[in-house]
Structures are given as C-alpha cells and as structure tokens.
N, C-alpha and C positions, 0 to 999 in steps of 0.2 A: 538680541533685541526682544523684548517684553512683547506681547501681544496682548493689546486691549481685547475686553469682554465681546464687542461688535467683531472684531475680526477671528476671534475664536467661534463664535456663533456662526460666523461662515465659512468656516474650516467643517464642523460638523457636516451644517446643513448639505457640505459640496460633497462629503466623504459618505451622508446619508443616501443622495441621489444616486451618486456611482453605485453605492451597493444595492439601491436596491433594482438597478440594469443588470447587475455581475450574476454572471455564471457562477464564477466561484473565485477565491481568493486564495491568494501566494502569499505568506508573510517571511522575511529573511534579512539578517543578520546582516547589518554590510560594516562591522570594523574595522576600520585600517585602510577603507578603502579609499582614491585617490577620484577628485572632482572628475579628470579627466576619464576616469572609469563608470565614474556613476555616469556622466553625459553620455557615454556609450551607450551606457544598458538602458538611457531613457530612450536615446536612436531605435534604437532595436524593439523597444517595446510600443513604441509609436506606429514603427513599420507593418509589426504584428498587431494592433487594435487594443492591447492593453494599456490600462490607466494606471501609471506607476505611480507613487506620493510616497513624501517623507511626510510621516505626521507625529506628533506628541503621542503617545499610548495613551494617555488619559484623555484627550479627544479623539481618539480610535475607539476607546470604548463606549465611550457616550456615544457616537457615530455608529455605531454598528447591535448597539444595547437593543435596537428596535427591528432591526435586520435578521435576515434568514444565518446571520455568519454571526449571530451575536456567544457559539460556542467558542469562537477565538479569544475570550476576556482572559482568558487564565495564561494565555501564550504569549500576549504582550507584554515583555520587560525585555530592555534593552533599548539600543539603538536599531531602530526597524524599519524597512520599508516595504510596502506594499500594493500587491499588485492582483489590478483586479482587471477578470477577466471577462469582456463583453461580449467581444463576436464569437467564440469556442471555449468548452466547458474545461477545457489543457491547455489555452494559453498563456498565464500568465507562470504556469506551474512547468511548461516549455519552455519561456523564456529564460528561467532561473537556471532549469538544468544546463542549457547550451552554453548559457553564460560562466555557468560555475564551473565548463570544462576548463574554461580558459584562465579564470579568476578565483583562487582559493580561497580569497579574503569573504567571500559570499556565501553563506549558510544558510540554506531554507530551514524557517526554526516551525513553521506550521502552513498547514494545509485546510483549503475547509471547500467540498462544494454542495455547501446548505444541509447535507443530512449527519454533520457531527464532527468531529475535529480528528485532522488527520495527521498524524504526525511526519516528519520529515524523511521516513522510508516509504512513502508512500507517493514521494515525487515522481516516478518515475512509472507508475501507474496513473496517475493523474496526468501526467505529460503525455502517453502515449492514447489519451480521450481523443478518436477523431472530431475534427474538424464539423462543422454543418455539410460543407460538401463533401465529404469525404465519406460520410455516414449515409447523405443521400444517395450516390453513387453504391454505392455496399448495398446497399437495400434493393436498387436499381436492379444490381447484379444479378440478386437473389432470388427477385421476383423472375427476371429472364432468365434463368438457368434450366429449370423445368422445363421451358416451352421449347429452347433451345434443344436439350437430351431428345425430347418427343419427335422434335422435326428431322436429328439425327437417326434417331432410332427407324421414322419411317423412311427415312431416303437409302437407311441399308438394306431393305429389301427388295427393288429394282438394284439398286448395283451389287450386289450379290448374286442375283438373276443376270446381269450381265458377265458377271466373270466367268460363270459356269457356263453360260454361252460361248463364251471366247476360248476358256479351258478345249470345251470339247470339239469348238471347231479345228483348235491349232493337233489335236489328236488325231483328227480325221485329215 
C-alpha cells in the first residue's frame, strides 16, 4: 500500500524524535524471516526499552540526515529494521545479538553510538556497554574500595596484637 506525502512526513517526524532520545542505534538485516519471529523480537525489545521499526531507508535517511546517527546513510540498503536504544547505550545492540543466537535469518548490517559508524563486528562490544545501573553500581564500587582496603588495613593491627597475645599465652 502506497503512503501518501502526510503520512510519510510522519514516519520521519516519529523516527526524527526517537533519534534524537537514542543512545545509539542497531540496524539489521531481517530476510527470510517469519511474522511470528519478528513479533518475538518486538516482545523482547519492548521488555528491554527499545524502539524497534520497520522503516523505507529513504525515510531513515531523511529521519536521521539531522541526527547525531546521520553516519548510518551509506548502510541503509536492503530490507532493514531498526533499533534504537533509549534507556542503555547496548541495548538495542543486545537485543540483536541474543536474538541472533537463536535466529540466523537476522544479520546486524550496522552499528552507530553517535561518534561514527560501526560496523557489524563490533556488536558485541556494543552489547557488552553496561546498563545506567550497572555503571552506577561500578563506580559506586570503586569509590568504596579504597575506604574499604584502609578500614581493613587498620583493623589488622589490633588483631595481629591479639594473635600474638594468644600465640604466647597458649606457649606459656
């Protein structure tokens, strides 16, 4: 079915706004693949906070021409969908790989998170971007780790003083 000029105009405008929320962006290949699979992977990407779309590349590009993801133009041909990643700078780039463990039909053809275009060996470096919490947490650690060694360091000095006490009493 045809799309008039109005409803192309809002195909842009909604693929404009997603991107310009997104962390970063998944694009991949899906041929061959069956409805019942695609519904899957939009479950799945819903559950994870990602914005999946089937869109035309010539309104991915126009959509994205003004966006921080505008190095993806050259990587659009084909049949493409894409998946953009809001709440975590690895998820939609997550999503693709767990899926493709199961699903062959599904080929990440490009990767982008805003500082240049990344090709599809680099899924799995993208995928492994922690989370917001998960990064907070790590930091969290990092900062406590220090204070933690310090407070250990000085409590071995009384129990050290106590062993030697115990040492030379069980002698005597």
């Amino acid at each position: 079915m045809a799309l008039g000029l109005a409803a192309k105009k809002e195909i842009v405008a909604e693929i404009s706004d997603v991107a310009s929320q997104a962390l970063s962006v998944a694009v991949a290949e899906y041929r061959g693949m069956e409805v019942a699979e695609l519904t899957d992977l939009r479950v799945k990407a819903r559950e994870q906070g990602v914005y999946l779309r089937v869109v035309r590349n010539t309104l991915a590009k126009r959509a994205l021409a003004e966006s921080k993801f505008s190095d993806l133009d050259s990587a659009l041909t084909g049949p493409l969908i894409y998946g953009f990643s809001i709440e975590a700078p690895g998820g939609a780039a997550r999503l693709f790989k767990d899926f493709c463990k199961t699903n062959d039909k599904l080929n990440v053809t490009a990767l982008s998170i805003g500082s240049g275009l990344l090709g599809p060996e680099k899924l799995d470096a993208v995928a492994s971007l922690p989370t917001r919490d998960e990064a907070l947490s790590r930091l969290l650690a990092t900062f406590k780790a220090p204070a933690e060694k310090f407070v250990q360091t000085i409590n071995e000095v009384p129990g050290k003083f106590v062993r030697v006490l115990a040492a030379i009493k069980e002698e005597k």
